[in-house]
C-alpha positions in Angstrom: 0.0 0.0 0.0 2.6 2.2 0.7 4.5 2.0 -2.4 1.7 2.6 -4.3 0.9 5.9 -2.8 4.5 6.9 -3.2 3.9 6.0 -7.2 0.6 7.5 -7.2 2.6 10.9 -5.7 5.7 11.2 -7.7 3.7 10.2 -11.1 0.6 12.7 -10.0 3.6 15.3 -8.9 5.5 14.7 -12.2 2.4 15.3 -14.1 1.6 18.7 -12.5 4.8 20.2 -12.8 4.6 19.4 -16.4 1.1 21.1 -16.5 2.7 24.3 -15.0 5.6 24.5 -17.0 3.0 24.2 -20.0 0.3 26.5 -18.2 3.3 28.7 -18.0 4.5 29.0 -21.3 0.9 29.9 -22.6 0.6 32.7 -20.1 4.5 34.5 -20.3 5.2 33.2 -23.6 2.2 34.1 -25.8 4.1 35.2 -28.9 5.8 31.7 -29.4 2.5 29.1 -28.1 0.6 31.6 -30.9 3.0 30.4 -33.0 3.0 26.6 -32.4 -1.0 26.9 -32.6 -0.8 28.6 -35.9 1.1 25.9 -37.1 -1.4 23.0 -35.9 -4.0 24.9 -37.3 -5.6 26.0 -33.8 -7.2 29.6 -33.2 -5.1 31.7 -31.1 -7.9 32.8 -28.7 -8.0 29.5 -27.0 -4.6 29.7 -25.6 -5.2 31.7 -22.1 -8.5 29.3 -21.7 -7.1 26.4 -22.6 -4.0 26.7 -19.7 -7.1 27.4 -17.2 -8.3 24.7 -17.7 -5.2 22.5 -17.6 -4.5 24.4 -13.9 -8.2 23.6 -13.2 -7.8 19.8 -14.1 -5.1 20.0 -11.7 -7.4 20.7 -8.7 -9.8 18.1 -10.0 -6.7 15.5 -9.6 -5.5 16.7 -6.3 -8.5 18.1 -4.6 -11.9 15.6 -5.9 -9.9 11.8 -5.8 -12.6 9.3 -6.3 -15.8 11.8 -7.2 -16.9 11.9 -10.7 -15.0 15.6 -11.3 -11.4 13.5 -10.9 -12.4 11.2 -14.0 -13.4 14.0 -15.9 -9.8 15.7 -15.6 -8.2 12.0 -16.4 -10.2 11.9 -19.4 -9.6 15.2 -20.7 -6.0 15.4 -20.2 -6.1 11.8 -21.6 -7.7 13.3 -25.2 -5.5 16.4 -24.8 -2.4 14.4 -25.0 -3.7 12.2 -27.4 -4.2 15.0 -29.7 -1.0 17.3 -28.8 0.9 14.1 -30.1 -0.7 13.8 -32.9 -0.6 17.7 -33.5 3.1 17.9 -33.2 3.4 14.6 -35.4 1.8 15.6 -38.1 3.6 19.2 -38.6 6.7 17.0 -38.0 8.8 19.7 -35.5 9.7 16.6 -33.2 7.9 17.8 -30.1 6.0 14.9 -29.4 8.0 13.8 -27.0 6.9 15.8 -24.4 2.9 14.4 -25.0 4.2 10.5 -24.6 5.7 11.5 -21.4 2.7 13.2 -20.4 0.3 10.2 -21.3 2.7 7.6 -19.6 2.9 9.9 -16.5 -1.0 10.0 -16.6 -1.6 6.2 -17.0 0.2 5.8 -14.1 -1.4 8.2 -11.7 -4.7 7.0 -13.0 -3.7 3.2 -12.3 -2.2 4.0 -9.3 -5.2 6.4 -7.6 -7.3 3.7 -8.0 -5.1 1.2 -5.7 -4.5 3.6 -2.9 
């Protein structure tokens, strides 16, 4: 039991640092996510809602474990990094790396919140 809280913490931790750095960027480094978006294809005025809600799925995952809310934020990320892998495949700048990474760390938080 107590490993699997520890997994469930550094995965869950992991996850939400990556959320913030990303959160981050959209909200100080406008110029260059407008960019990337332009280049997937997406409209610029989601940016500053989009990082809201990736701050506000972060609640959902820390703040509503077990209530309907939390599986909600898994599935949403879950389709959000789905797609930004896809997104950065198929322009081809090699940033998909950072989606994987994101998907495995969510796998395992999910897995891992429902054992503890």
């Amino acid at each position: 039991m107590k490993k699997d809280k520890i997994i469930f913490y550094v995965a869950t931790s992991l996850l939400t640092l990556l959320m913030f750095f990303s959160s981050g960027m959209y909200f100080f480094n406008y110029e260059e996510v407008a960019k990337m978006f332009g280049a997937f294809g997406y409209p610029t005025y989601i940016i500053y809602p989009y990082a809201v809600v990736k701050l506000l799925g972060l609640v959902a995952l820390w703040f509503f474990r077990g209530k309907f809310i939390n599986e909600w934020a898994y599935a949403g990320y879950f389709f959000a990094f789905i797609l930004a892998f896809f997104a950065h495949f198929m322009i081809g700048d090699g940033e998909q790396t950072g989606a994987v990474i994101a998907m495995v760390l969510l796998i395992v938080s999910y897995i891992y919140s429902k054992k503890i």
